[in-house]
KELOTI-487891 format. One record per residue (C-alpha): residue number from 1; x, z, y. Coordinates in nm, 4 decimals. Layout:
KELOTI-487891
[NUM; [X; Z; Y]] ...
This chain:
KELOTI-487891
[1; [1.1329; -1.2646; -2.5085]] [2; [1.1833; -1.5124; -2.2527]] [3; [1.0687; -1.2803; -1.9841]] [4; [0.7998; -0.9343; -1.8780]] [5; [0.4351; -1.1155; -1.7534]] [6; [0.4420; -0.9491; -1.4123]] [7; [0.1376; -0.9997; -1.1694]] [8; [0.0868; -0.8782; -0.7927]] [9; [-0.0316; -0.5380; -0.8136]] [10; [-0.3291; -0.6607; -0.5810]] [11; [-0.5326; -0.8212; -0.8793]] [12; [-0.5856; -0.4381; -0.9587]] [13; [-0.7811; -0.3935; -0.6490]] [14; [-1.1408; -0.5251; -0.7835]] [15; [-1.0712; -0.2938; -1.0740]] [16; [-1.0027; 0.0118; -0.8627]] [17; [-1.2871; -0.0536; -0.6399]] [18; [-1.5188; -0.0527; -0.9244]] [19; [-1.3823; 0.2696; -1.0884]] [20; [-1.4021; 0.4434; -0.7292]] [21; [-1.7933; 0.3329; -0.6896]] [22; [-1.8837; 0.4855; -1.0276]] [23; [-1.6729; 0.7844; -0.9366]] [24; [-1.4355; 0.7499; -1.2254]] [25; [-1.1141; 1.0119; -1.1904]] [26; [-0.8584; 0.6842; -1.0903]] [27; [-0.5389; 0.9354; -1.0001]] [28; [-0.6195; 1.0917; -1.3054]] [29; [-0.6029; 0.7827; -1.5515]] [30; [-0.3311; 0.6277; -1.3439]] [31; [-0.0988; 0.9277; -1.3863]] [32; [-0.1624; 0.9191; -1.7312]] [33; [-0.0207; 0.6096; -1.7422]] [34; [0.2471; 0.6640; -1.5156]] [35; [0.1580; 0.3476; -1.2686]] [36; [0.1661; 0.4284; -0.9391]] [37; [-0.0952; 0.4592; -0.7015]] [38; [-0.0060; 0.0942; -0.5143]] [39; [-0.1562; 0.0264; -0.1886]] [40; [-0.3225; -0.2626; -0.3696]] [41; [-0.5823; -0.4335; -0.1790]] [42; [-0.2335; -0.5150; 0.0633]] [43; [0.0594; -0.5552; -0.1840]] [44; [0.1845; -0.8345; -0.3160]] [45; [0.4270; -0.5907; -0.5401]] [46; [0.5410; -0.7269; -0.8811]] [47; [0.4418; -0.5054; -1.1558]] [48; [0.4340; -0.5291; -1.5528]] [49; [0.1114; -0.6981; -1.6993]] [50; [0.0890; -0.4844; -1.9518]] [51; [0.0575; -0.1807; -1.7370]] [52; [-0.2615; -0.3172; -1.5658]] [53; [-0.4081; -0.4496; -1.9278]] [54; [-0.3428; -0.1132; -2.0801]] [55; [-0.4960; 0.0573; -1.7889]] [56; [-0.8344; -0.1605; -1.8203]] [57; [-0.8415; -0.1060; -2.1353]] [58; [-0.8066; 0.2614; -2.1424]] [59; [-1.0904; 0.3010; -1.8637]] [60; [-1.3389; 0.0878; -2.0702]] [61; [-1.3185; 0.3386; -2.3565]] [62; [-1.2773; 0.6025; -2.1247]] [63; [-1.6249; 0.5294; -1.9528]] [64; [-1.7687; 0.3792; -2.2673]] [65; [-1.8430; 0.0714; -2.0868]] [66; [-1.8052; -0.2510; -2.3284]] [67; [-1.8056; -0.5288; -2.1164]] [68; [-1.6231; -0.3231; -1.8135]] [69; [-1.4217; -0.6646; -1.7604]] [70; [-1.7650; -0.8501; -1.6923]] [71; [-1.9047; -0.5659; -1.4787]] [72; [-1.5863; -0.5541; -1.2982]] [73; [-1.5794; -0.9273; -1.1727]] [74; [-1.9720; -0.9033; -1.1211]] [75; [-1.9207; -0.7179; -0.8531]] [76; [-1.5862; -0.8920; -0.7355]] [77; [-1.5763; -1.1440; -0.4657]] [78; [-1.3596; -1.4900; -0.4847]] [79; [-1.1574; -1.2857; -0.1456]] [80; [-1.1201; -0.9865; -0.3070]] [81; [-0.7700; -1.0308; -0.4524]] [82; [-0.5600; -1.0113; -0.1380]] [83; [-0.4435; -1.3813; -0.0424]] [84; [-0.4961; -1.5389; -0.3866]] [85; [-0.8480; -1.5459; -0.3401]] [86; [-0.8705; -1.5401; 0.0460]] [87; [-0.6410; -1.9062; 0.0256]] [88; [-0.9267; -2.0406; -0.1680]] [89; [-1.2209; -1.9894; 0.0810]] [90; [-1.1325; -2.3072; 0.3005]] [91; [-1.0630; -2.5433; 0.0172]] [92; [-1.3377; -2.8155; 0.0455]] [93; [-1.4416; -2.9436; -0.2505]] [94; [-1.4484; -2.8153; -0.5708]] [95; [-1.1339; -3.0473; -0.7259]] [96; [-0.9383; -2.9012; -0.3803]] [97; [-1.0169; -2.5500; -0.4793]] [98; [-0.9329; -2.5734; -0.8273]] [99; [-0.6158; -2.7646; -0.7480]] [100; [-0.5469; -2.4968; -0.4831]] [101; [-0.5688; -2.2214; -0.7891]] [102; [-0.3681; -2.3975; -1.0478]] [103; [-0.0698; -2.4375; -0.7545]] [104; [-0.0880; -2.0818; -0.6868]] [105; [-0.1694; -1.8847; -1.0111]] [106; [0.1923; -1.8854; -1.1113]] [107; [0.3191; -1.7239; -0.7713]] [108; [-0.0002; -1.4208; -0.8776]] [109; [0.0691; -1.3753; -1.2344]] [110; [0.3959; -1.5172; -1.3902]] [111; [0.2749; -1.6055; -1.7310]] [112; [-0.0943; -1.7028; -1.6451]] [113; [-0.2022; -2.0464; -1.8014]] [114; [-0.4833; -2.2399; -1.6873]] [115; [-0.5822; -2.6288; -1.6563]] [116; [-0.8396; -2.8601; -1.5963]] [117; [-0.9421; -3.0723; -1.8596]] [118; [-1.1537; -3.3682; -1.8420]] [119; [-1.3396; -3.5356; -2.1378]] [120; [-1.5355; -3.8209; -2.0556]] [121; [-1.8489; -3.6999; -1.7965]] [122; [-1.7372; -3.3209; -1.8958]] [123; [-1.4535; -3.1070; -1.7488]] [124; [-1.3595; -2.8250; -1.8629]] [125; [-1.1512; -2.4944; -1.6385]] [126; [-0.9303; -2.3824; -1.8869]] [127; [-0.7488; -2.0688; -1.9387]] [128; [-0.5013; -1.9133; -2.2474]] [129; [-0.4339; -1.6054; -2.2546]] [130; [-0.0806; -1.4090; -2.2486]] [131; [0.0145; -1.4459; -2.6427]] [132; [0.2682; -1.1153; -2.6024]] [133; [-0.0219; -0.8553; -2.4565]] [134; [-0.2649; -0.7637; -2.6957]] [135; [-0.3942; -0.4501; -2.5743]] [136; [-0.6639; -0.4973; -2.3118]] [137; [-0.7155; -0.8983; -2.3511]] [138; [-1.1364; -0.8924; -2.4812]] [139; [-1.1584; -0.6799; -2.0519]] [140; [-0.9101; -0.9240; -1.9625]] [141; [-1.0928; -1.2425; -2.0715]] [142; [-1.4395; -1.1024; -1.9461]] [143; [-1.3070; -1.0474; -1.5669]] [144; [-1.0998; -1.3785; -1.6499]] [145; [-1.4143; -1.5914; -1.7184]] [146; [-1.6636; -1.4705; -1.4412]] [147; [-1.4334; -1.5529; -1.2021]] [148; [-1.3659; -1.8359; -1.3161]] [149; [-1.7383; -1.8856; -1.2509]] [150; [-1.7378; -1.7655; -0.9306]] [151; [-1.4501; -1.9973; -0.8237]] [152; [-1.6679; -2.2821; -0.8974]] [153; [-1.9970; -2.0994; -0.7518]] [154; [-1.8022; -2.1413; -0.4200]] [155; [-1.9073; -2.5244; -0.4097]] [156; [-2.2291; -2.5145; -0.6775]] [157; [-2.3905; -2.1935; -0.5245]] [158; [-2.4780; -1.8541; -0.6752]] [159; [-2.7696; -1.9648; -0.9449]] [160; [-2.5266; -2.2081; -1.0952]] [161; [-2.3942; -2.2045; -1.5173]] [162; [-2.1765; -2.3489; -1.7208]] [163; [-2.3071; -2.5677; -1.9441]] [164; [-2.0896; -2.4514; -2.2533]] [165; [-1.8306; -2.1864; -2.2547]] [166; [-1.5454; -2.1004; -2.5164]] [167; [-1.3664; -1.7712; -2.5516]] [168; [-1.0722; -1.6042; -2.7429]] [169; [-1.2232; -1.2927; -2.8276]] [170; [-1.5292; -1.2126; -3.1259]] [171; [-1.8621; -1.1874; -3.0515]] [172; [-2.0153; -0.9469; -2.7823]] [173; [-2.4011; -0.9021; -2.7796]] [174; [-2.3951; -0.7730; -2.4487]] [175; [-2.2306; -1.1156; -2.3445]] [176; [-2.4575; -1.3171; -2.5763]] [177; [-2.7467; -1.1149; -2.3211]] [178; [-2.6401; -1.1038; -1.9803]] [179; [-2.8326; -1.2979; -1.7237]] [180; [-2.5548; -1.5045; -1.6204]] [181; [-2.4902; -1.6641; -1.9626]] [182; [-2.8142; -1.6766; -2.1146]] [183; [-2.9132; -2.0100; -2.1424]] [184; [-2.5065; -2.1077; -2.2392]] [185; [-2.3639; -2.2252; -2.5414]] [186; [-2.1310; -1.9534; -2.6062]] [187; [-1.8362; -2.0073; -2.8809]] [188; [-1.6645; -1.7163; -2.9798]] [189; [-1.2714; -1.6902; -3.1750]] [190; [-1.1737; -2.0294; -2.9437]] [191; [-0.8505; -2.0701; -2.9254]] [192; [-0.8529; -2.0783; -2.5012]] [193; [-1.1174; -1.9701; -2.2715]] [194; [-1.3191; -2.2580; -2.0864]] [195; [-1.5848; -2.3077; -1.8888]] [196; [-1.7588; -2.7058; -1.9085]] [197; [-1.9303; -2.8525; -1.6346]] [198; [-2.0611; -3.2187; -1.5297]] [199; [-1.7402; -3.3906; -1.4551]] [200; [-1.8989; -3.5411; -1.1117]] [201; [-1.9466; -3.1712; -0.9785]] [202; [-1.4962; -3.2198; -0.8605]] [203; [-1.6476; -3.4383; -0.6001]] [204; [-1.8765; -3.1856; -0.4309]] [205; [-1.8356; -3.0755; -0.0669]] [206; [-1.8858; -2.7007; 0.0140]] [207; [-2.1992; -2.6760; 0.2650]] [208; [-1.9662; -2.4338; 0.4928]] [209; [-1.6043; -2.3442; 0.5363]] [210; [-1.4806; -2.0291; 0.5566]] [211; [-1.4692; -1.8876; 0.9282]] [212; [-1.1061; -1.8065; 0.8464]] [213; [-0.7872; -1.9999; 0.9989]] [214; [-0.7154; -2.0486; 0.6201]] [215; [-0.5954; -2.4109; 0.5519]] [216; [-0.6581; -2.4790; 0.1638]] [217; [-0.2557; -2.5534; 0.1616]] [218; [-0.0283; -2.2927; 0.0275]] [219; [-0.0571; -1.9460; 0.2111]] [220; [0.1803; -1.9183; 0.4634]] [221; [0.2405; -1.5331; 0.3369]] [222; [0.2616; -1.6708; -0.0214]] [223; [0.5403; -1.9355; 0.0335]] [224; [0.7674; -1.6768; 0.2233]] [225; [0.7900; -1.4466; -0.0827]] [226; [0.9461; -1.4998; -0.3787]] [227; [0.7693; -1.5978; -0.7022]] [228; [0.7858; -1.4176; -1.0310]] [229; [1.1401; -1.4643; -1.2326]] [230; [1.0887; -1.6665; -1.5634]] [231; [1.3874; -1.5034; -1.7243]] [232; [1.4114; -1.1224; -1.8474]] [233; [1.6588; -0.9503; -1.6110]] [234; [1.5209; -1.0704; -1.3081]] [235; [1.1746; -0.9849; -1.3591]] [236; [1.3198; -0.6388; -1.5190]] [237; [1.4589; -0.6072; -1.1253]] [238; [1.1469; -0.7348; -0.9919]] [239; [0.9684; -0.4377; -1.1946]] [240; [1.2445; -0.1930; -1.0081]] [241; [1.1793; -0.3184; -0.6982]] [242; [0.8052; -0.2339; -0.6782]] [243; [0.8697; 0.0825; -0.8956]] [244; [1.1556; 0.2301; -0.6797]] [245; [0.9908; 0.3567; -0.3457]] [246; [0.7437; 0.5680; -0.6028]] [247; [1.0987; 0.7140; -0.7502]] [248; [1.0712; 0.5831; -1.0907]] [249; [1.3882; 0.4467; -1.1775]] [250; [1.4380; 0.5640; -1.5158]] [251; [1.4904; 0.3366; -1.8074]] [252; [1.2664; 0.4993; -2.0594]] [253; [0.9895; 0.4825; -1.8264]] [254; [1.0539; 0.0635; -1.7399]] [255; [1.0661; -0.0130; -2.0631]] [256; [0.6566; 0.1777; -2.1561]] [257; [0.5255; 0.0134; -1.8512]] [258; [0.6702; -0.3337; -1.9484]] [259; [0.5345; -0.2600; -2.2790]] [260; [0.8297; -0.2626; -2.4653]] [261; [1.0893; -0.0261; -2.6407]] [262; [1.4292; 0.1016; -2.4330]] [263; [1.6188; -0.0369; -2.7080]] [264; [1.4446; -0.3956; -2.6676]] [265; [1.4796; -0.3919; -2.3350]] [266; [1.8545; -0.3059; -2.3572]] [267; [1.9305; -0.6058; -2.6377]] [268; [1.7522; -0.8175; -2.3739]] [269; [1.9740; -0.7163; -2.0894]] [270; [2.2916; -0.7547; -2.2955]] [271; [2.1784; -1.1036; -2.4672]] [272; [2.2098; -1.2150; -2.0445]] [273; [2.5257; -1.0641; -1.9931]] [274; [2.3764; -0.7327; -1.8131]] [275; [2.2741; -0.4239; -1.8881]] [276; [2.0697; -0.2204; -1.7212]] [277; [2.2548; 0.0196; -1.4970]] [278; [2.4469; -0.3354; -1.2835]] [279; [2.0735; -0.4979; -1.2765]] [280; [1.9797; -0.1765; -1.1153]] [281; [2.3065; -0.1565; -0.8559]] [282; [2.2741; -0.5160; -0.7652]] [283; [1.9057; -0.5274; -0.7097]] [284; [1.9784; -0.1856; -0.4717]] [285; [2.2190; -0.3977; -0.3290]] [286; [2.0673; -0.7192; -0.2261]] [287; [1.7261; -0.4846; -0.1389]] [288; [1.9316; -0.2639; 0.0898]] [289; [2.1572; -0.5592; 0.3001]] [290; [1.7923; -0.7351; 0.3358]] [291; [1.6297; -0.4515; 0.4901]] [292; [1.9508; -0.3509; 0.7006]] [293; [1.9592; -0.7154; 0.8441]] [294; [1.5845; -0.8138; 0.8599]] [295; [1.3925; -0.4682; 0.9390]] [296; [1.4019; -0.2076; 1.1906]] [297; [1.2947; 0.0823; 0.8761]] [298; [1.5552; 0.3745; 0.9623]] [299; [1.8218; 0.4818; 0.6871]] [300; [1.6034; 0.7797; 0.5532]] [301; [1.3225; 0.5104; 0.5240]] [302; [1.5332; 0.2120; 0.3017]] [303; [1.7115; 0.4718; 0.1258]] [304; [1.3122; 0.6128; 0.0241]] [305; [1.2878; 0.2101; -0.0344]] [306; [1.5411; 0.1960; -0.2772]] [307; [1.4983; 0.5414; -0.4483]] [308; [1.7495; 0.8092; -0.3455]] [309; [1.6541; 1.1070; -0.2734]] [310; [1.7917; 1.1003; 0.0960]] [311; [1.9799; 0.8678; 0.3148]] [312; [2.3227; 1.0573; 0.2496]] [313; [2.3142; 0.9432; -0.1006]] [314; [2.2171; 0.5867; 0.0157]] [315; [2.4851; 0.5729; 0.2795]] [316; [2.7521; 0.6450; -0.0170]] [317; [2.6040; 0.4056; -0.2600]] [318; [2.6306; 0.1157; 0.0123]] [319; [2.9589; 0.1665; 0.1728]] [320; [3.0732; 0.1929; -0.2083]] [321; [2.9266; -0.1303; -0.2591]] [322; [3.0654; -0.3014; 0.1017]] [323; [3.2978; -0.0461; 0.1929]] [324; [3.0765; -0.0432; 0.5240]] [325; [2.8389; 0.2563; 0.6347]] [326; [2.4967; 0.1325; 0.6488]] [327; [2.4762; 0.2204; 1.0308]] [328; [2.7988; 0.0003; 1.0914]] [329; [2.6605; -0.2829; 0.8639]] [330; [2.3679; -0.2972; 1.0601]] [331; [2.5532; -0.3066; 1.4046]] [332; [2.7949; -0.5815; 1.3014]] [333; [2.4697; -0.7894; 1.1881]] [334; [2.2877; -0.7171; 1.5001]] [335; [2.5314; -0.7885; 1.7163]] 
C-alpha cells in the first residue's frame, strides 16, 4: 500500500446537507462510525476516504434509499464543495473548466483519477475509481457521475445530456429511469466511468461569469496548503492532524477509519523506517512550532490543537522536544 486515499473533509458537506433536509439522525450515524463532526462546509482537513465511503454507504441502507449517491448530487451545486467547486465558477469555457478540475482534483482527493479523452468528434470526462475502497463505490460513482454532469452543465445549461455514459458498477433500474438519463446510452460493468459529449462543445463560452473575484487559476487558499502525501506515513500524519483537535489519537482507532488493520498499519510504518508513536511526536512537533511562530491561538488552545488534555502537558512535551517552554519559544520567534 503505497499510501491511505485521503480527501478534504469538505466533499462531505453536500452529503450532510442532504441527510439534515430529510432529517436523518447525522450525530447519530457519525458516532457510530467514530468520524468526527468536521466543520465541513469550511475545512479543508485531510481525512481517510474510506471513512466518508463507509459512511455513505451505511446511510443509503440506513434510509433505504438506492440511488442516495444520485439524489445526493441532484441536489448539490458545482460551489457546494468549499473552494474545489467555488474555483470552477469563473473558468470560461468548458476545456478551461475541465482543465481547471483535472489540476486541482489531486490537491481534493489524493487518489482521485480522472481525464479527458478525445476520440475523433467525441470526448469523453473520464473517471476510475479508487481500486483499494470497495465499500461504498456504486453511492460513490452515482454522486461521482452527476457531477460530473453538472460540471459540464456550467457551459451547456441545465437541460443538457450526455450522449453515452459508461459506469463501473451493475445495473440500477432506478438509474436506467431517472429523468436525467433517460434518453442515454447507459453501459453498465465498464471498466471507468465516462460521460461522451460532441468534441466541439471544449470550445464553448459560458453566457456569464461568476460574480465572484475567482480567477479560473489555482485558488489562492488551495496553493498555500499542502497537498495530500503519496506515501503511507505522511498521509498516516496527515490523518492525525485532522483527527487530533477531536482527541482521537489512538492507534486502533486510525487504523478502522483508514480502513485498515493496526497490524497493517504498523508493517507499513516499519517498512518506512517509522513506527507509529515518532510519526505521532514529530507531526506534534512540526504542528506545535508552526502554530507557536505563525498564530496568535494561546497555549491551552494549540495544546487542544494537538491533543493533550491541557497546556501543562503540552508545555512538557515541547520543551522535551526543544528544551524551550512554549511561552519562551514563542518570544524568541517574535522578537
Amino acid at each position: 500500500m503505497s499510501n491511505i486515499p485521503l480527501i478534504r473533509a469538505s466533499q462531505l458537506f453536500p452529503f450532510l446537507k442532504f441527510l439534515n433536509r430529510i432529517g436523518s439522525p447525522t450525530d447519530k450515524l457519525l458516532k457510530k462510525l467514530d468520524l468526527p463532526r468536521f466543520k465541513v462546509e469550511q475545512s479543508n482537513s485531510l481525512i481517510p476516504e474510506y471513512s466518508v465511503w463507509l459512511l455513505i454507504e451505511q446511510v443509503a441502507q440506513f434510509e433505504g434509499i438506492e440511488d442516495f449517491g444520485l439524489q445526493v448530487a441532484l441536489q448539490t451545486e458545482v460551489e457546494d464543495v468549499g473552494l474545489f467547486g467555488e474555483s470552477l465558477l469563473n473558468s470560461p469555457t468548458l476545456q478551461d473548466i475541465l482543465n481547471n478540475f483535472l489540476n486541482q482534483i489531486r490537491w481534493h482527493s489524493s487518489n482521485a483519477c480522472f481525464w479527458l479523452k478525445i476520440l475523433g468528434e467525441e470526448a469523453w470526462f473520464c473517471r476510475q475509481g479508487i481500486n483499494s475502497i470497495n465499500i461504498g463505490s456504486d453511492q460513490v460513482e452515482l454522486y461521482t457521475l452527476i457531477y460530473m454532469i453538472k460540471i459540464v452543465q456550467q457551459i451547456t445549461g441545465e437541460q443538457w445530456q450526455p450522449t453515452k455514459v459508461k459506469l463501473q458498477m451493475n445495473t440500477m433500474a432506478s438509474l436506467i429511469l431517472h429523468p436525467l438519463l433517460f434518453d442515454v446510452q447507459l453501459s453498465f460493468n465498464q471498466q471507468f466511468t465516462a460521460i461522451a459529449f460532441p468534441r466541439n462543445l471544449l470550445q464553448k463560452k459560458r453566457l456569464q461569469l461568476s460574480k465572484s473575484n475567482l480567477s479560473f487559476e489555482l485558488h489562492p487558499d488551495i496553493s498555500n496548503q499542502s497537498s495530500p502525501a503519496t506515501d503511507f506515513s505522511g498521509s498516516i500524519a496527515q490523518t492525525l492532524e485532522s483527527l487530533l483537535p477531536h482527541n482521537i489519537i489512538n492507534i486502533d482507532l486510525v487504523a478502522k477509519l483508514a480502513g485498515i488493520s493496526t497490524r497493517s498499519l504498523q508493517r507499513q510504518l516499519a517498512q518506512e523506517g517509522t513506527n507509529y508513536s515518532d510519526l505521532l511526536e514529530a507531526m506534534r512537533r512540526e504542528k506545535a512550532i508552526a502554530l507557536l511562530k505563525n498564530s496568535q491561538l494561546n497555549l491551552t488552545d494549540i495544546a487542544h490543537q494537538l491533543g493533550y488534555a491541557n497546556s501543562a502537558n503540552f508545555s512538557r512535551a515541547f520543551k522535551r522536544w526543544t528544551n524551550f517552554s512554549p511561552r519562551y519559544f514563542r518570544q524568541q520567534n517574535i522578537s
